[in-house]
TORTI-165798 format. One line per field, with one value per atom (N, C-alpha, C): residue in one letter; x, y, z. Coordinates in Angstrom, 2 decimals. Layout:
BEGIN
residuo c(A, ...)
X c(X, ...)
Y c(Y, ...)
Z c(Z, ...)
***
This chain:
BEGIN
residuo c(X, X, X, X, X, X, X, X, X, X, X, X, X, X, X, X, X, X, X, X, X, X, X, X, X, X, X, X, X, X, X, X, X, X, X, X, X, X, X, X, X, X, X, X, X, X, X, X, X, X, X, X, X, X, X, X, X, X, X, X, X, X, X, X, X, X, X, X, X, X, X, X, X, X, X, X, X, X, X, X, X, X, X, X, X, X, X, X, X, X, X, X, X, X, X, X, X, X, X, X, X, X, X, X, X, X, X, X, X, X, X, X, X, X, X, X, X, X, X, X, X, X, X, X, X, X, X, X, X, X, X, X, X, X, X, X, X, X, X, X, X, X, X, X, X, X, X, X, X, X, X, X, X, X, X, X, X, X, X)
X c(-20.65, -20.09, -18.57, -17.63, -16.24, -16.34, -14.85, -14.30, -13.18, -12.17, -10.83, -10.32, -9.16, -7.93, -7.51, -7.22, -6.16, -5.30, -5.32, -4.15, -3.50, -2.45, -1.49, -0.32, -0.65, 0.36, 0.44, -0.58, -0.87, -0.64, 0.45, 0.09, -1.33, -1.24, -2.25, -1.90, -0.88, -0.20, -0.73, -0.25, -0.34, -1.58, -2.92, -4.15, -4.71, -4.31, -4.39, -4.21, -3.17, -2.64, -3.24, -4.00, -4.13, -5.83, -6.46, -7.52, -7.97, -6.80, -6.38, -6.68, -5.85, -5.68, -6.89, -7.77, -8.93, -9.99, -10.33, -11.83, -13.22, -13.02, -14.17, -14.55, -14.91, -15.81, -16.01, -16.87, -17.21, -15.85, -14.75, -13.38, -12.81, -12.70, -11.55, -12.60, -13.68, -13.76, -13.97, -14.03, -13.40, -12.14, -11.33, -9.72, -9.31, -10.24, -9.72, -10.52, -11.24, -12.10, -10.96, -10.37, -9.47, -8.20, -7.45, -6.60, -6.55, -8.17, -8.63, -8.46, -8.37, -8.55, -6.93, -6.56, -5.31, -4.26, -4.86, -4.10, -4.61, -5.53, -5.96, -6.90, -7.01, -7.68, -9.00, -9.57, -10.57, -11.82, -12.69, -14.31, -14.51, -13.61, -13.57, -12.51, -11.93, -10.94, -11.95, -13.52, -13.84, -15.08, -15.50, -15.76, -16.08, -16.48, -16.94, -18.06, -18.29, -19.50, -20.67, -22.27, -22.82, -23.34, -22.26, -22.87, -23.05, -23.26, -23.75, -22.89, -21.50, -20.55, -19.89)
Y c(-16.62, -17.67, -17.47, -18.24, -18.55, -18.59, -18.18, -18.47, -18.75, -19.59, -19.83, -19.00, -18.36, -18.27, -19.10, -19.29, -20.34, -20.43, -18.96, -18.88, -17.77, -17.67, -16.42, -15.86, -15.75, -15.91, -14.29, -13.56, -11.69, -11.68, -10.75, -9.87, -8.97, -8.39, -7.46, -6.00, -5.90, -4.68, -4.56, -5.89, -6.31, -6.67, -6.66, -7.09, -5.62, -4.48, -3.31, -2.52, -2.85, -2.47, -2.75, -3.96, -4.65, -4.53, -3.99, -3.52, -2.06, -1.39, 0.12, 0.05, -1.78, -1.17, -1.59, -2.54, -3.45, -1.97, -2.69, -1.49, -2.48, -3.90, -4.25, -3.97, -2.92, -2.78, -4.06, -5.11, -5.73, -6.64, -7.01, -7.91, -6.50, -5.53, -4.60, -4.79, -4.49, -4.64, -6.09, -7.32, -8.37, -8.18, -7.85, -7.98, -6.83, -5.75, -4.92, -5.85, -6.36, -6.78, -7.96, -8.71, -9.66, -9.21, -7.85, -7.47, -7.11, -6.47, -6.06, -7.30, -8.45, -9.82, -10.34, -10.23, -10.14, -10.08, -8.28, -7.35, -7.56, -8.32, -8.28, -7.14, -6.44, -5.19, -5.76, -4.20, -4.95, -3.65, -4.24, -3.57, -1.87, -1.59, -0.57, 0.43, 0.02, 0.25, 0.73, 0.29, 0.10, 1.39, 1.73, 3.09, 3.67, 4.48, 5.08, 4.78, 3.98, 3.57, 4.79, 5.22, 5.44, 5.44, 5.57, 5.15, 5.96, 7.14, 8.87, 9.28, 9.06, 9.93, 10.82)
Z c(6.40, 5.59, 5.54, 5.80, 5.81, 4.44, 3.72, 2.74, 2.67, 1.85, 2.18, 0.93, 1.51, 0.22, -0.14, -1.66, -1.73, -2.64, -3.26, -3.93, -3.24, -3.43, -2.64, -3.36, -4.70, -6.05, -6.26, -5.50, -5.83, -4.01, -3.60, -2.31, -2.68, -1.04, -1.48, -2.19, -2.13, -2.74, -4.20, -4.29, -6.23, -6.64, -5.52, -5.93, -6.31, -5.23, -5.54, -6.68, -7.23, -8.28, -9.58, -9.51, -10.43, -10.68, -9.45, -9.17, -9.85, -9.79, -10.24, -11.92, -12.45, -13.72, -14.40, -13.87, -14.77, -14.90, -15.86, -16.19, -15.83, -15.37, -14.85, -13.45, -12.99, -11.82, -10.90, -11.28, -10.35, -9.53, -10.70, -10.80, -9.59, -9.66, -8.74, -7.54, -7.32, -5.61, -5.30, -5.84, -5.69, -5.09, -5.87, -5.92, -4.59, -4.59, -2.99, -2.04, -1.74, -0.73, -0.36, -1.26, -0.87, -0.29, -1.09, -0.16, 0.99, 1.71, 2.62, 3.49, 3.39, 4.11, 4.06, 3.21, 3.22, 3.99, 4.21, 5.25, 6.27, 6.52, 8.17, 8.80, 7.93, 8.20, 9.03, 9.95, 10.84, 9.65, 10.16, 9.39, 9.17, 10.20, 10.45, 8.86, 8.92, 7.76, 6.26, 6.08, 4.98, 5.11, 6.30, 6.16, 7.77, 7.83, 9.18, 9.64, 10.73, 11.27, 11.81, 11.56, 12.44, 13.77, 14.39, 15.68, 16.88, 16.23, 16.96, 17.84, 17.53, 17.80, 17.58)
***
């Protein structure tokens, strides 16, 4: 499923940050998962794959 951004009012720097300060759990990996998209980052970035190497 595609999703669009469509606000761009937080870099991802500042989604980070802001991720850091909330005490709601579910709102901060929201808010990193978006910087993660953000940044362009590829899948790989979010952990180490099994793939018996």
């Amino acid at each position: 499923m595609a999703v669009e951004i469509t606000r761009t009012d937080m870099s991802a720097s500042e989604l980070r940050a802001a991720a850091a300060c909330t005490k709601d759990a579910k709102a901060a990996r929201r808010m990193l998962a978006i910087a993660l998209v953000l940044d362009d980052e590829p899948c790989r970035a979010i952990g180490p794959s099994d793939n018996g190497e």
